[in-house]
C-alpha positions as CSV (number, residue, x, y, z in Angstrom):
1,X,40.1,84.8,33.7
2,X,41.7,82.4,31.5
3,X,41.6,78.5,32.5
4,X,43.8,75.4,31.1
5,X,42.7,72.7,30.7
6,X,45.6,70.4,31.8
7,X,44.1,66.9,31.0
8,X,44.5,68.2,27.9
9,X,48.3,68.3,28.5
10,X,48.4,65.2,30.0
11,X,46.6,63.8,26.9
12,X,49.1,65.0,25.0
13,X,52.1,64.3,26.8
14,X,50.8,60.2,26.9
15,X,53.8,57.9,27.2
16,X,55.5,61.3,27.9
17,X,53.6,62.3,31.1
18,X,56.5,61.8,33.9
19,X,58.8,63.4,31.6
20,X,57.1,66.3,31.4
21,X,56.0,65.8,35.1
22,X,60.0,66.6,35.8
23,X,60.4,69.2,32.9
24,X,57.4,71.4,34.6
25,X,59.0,70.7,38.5
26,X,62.5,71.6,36.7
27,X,60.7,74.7,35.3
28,X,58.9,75.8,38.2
29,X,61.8,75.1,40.9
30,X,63.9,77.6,38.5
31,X,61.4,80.5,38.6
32,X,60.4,80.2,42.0
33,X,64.2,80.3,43.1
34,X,65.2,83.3,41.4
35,X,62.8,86.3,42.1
36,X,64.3,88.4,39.1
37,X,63.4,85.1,36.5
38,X,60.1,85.1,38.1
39,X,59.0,88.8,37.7
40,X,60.3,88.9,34.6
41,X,58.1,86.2,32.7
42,X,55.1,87.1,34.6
43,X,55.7,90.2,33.0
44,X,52.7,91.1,30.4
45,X,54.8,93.6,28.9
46,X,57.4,91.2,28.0
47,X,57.5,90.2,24.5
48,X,56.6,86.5,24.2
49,X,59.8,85.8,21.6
50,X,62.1,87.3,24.4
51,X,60.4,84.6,27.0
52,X,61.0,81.8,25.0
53,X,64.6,82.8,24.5
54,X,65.7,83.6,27.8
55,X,63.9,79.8,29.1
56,X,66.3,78.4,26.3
57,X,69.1,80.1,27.8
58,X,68.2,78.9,32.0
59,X,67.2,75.6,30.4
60,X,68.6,74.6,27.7
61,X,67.3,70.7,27.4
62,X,63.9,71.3,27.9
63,X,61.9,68.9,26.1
64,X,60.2,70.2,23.3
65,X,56.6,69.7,24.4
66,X,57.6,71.6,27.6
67,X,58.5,74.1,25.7
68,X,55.4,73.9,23.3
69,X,53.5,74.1,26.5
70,X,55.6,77.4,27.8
71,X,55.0,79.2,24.5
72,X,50.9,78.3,25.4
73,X,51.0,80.0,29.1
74,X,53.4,82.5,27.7
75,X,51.0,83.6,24.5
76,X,48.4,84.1,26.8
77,X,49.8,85.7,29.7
78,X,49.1,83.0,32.1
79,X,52.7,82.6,33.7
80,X,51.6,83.4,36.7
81,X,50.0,80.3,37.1
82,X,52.5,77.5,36.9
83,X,52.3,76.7,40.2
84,X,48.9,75.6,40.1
85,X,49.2,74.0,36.8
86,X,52.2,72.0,38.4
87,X,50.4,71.0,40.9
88,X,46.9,69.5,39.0
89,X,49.3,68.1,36.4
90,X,50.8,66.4,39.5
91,X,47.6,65.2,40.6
92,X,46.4,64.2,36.8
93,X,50.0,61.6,37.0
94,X,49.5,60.5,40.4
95,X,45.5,59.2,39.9
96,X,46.4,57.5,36.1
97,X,49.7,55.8,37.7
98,X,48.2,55.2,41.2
99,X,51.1,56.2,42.4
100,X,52.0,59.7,44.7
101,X,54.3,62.3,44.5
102,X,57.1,62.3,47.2
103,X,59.1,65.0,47.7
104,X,62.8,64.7,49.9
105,X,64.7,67.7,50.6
106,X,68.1,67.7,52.0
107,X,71.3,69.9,53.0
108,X,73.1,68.3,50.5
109,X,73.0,65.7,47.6
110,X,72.4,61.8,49.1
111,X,74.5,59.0,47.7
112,X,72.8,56.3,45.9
113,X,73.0,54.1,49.5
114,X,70.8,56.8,51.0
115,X,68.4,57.1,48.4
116,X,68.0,53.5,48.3
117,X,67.7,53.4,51.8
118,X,64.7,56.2,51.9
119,X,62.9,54.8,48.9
120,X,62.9,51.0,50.6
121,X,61.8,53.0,53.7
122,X,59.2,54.7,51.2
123,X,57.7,51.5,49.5
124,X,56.2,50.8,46.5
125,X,53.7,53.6,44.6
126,X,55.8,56.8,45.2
127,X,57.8,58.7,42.2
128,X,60.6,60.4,44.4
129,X,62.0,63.9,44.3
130,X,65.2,65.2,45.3
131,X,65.8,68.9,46.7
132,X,68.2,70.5,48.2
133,X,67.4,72.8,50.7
134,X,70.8,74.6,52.3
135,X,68.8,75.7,54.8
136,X,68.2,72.1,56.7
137,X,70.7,71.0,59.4
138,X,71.8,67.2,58.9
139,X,69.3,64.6,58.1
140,X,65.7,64.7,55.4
141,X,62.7,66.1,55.3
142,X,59.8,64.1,53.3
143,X,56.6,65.4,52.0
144,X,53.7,63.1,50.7
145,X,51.5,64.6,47.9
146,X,48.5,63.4,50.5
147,X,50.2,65.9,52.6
148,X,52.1,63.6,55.1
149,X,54.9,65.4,56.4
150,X,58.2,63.8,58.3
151,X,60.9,66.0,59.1
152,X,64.1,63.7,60.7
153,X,66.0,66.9,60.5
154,X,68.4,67.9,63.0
155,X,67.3,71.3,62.8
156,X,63.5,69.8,63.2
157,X,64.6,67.8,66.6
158,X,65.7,71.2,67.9
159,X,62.7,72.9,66.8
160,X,60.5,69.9,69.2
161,X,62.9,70.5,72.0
162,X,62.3,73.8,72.5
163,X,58.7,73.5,71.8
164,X,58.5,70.9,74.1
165,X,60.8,73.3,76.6
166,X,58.5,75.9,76.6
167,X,55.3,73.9,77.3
């Protein structure tokens, strides 16, 4: 099997890195949500030149070394990976800016109080991501890269009662 070598990428992206950090979440997050997009460019039988322009077409600002870096996973049939290559690239940003990866999913879009409420909350050495996830009942869920989990979901609190109900 084919491997990447995504230091390399992260060499190259330099000054760049975080940019291309959210250009490959962007990316992925597109692919993973729509099954069709997905099976399609993991598609080996899928003409490289017809991958590149549909990506234009579902992203049409994606920076240029993004794409650059498509056309490489694309030319050698290794789409199937993103995922993984997401999440070392991830791991390559975190260690060189000492800082983590912090994911916060929601029902719908927080206002700029709330964001700067959960990133005070959050402190220092964290690059924040916004999701939104229909299917969470009022409130946030936050995921640490390190793999810290807190859910202060509504739906979550009724997921503790009943476990605690049935115990």
């Amino acid at each position: 099997m084919k491997e990447l070598d995504v230091n390399k990428l992260y060499q190259l992206a330099g000054e760049r890195a975080r940019l291309l950090e959210t250009a490959l979440d962007r990316l992925t997050d597109l692919i993973a949500e729509n099954f069709q997009l997905k099976m399609f460019f993991e598609d080996i039988g899928v003409k490289a030149e017809h991958k590149l322009q549909i990506l234009k077409e579902v992203y049409p600002d994606v920076p240029p070394l993004m794409l650059d870096f498509f056309q490489l996973l694309v030319a050698n049939d290794m789409m199937n990976r993103l995922n993984c290559v997401r999440q070392k690239y991830r791991e390559l940003v975190s260690l060189n800016s000492r800082t983590q990866m912090v994911e916060i999913a929601s029902a719908t879009a927080l206002t700029p109080a709330q964001k700067e409420q959960i990133e005070k909350y959050l402190g220092h050495g964290n690059r924040t991501r916004y999701r939104l996830r229909p299917d969470i009942i009022g409130g946030v869920r936050i995921h640490w890269q390190d793999g810290r989990y807190l859910d202060a979901t509504l739906s979550g609190a009724l997921k503790q009662l009943e476990v605690q109900l049935l115990v």
